[in-house]
C-alpha positions in Angstrom: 11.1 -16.5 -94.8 12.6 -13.1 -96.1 15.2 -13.0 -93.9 16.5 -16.2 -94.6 17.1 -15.9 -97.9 18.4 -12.2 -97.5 21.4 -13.9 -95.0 21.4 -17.1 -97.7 22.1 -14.6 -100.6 24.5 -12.3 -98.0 26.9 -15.2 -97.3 26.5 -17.0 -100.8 27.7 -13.4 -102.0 30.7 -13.5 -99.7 31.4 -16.7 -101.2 31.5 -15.4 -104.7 33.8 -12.5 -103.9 36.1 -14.9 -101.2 36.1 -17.2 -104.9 36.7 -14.3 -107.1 39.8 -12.8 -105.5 42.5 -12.8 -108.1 45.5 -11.2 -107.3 44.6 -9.5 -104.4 45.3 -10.2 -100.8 43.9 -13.4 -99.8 42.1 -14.1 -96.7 43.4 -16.8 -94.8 41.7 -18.2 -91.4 38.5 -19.6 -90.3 35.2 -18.1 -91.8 33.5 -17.0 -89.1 29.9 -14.9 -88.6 30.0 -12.2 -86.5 27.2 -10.9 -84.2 26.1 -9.1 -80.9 24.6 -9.7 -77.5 24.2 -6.7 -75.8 26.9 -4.5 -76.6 29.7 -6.8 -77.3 30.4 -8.3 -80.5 31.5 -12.3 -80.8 31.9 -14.7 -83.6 31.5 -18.4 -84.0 32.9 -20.6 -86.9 30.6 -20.6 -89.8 30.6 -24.4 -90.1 28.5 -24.7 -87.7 26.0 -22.4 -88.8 23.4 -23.9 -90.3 21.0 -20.6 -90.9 20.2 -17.2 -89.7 16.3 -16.7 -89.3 14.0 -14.4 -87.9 13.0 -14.9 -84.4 9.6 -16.9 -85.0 7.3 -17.4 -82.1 9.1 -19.5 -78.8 7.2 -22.1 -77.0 8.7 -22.0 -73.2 9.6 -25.4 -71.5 8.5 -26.1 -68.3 11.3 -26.7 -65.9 13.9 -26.2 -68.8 17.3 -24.8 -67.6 17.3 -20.4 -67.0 19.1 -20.4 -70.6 16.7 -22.1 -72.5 14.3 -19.9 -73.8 11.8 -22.5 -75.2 11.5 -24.7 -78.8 10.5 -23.6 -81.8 9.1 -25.4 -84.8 11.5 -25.1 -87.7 10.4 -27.0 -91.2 8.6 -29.7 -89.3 11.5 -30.1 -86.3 11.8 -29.1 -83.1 14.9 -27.1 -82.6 15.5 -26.0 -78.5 16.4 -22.2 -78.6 19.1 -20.3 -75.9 19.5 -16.8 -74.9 22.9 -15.9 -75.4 22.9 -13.1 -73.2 22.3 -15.3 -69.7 24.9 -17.9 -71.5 27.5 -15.3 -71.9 26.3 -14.3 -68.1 24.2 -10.7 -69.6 21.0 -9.2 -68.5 17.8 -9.8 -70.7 16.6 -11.6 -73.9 17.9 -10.3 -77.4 14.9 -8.7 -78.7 14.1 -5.6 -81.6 14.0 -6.2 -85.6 17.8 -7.0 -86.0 17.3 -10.1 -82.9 17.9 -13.5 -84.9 18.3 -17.0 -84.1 21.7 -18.8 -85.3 20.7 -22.2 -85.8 23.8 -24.2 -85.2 24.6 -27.6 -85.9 27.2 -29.6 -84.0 27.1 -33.8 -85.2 23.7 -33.5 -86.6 22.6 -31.8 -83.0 20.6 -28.5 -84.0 20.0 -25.7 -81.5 19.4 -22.4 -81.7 21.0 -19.2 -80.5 18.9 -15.6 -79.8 21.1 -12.7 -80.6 21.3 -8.9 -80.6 22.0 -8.6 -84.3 24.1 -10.4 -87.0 27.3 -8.1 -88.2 29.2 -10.1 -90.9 30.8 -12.6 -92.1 34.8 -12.3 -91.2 38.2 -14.2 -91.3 39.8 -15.0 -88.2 43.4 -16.1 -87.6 42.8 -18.6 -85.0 46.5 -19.0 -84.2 47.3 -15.5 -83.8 43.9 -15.0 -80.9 44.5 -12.9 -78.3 43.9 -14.6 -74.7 41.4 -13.7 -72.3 41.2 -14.1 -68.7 41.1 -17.4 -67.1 40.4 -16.2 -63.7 36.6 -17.0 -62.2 34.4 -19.3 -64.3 31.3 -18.1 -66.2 31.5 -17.7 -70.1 34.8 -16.3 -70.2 36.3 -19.9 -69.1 33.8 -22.0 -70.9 32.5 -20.6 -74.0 35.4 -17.9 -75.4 38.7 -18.5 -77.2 40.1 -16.2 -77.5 39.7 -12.4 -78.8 40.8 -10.7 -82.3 40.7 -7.3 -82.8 37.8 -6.4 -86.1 39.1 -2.6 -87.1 38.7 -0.5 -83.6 36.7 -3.5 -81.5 37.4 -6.6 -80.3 35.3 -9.8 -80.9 35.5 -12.7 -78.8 36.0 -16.1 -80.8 33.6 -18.5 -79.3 34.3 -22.3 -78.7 32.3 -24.2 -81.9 30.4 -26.3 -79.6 30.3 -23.9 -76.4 27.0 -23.1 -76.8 25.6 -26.5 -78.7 26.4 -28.3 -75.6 24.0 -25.8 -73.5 20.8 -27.7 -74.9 22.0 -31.8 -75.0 
């Protein structure tokens, strides 16, 4: 419960000083929330982010998909979890104290998403992406956008509903 509020108070302050910027340079773009799976960052559109929580305990499905981690019991629902790594085609299961679940919410669809670590909330031109690779399938073709350079790395944009999609 601790975290939750500490990422609700982290991105309702972000929203105070995105409101409070007189005079200054704006940001223009697409909000987006920034984290890790393994050692790459990415970033998905906050709109679809309906809350960042602590891992709570996973409940495996039998004969679920190799992504799908299990289901989790969230406020009474039952919200099917993913591991981004094997989506984004990576070794392992997030785990450690920064590993969080995105829940993301496509159309009223809820699923969540286990990842290294949330960085930040960021502004991404989604005109000015750079492209990525087309060649082979995997998550490059499916899931990414494009990429957009955050100081000296470079984040990959993913699709809104890439990973929502995984658990219909």
């Amino acid at each position: 419960m601790e975290s939750r509020a500490l990422y609700k108070a982290m991105l309702d302050a972000r929203d105070l000083l995105d409101a409070g910027n007189t005079g200054k340079q704006v940001k223009t773009g697409e909000r987006c929330i920034a984290f890790r799976v393994g050692d790459e960052c990415y970033a998905i559109e906050l709109v679809v982010v309906k809350e960042v929580i602590t891992p709570p305990p996973i409940v495996p499905v039998p004969g679920a998909p190799p992504e799908v981690l299990g289901v989790i019991n969230l406020r009474g629902s039952v919200v099917t979890v993913i591991n981004s790594r094997r989506v984004l085609s990576l070794d392992g299961v997030p785990t450690g104290a920064q590993a969080r679940v995105l829940v993301l919410d496509e159309d009223g669809q809820e699923v969540g998403v286990l990842v290294d670590s949330v960085d930040d909330i960021l502004h991404v031109d989604v005109d000015a992406l750079d492209p990525v690779p087309a060649e082979g399938s995997g998550a490059t073709t499916t899931h990414v956008r494009g990429a957009v350079n955050i100081g000296e790395e470079i984040a990959f944009l993913l699709h809104r509903s890439g990973l929502t999609r995984l658990a219909a």
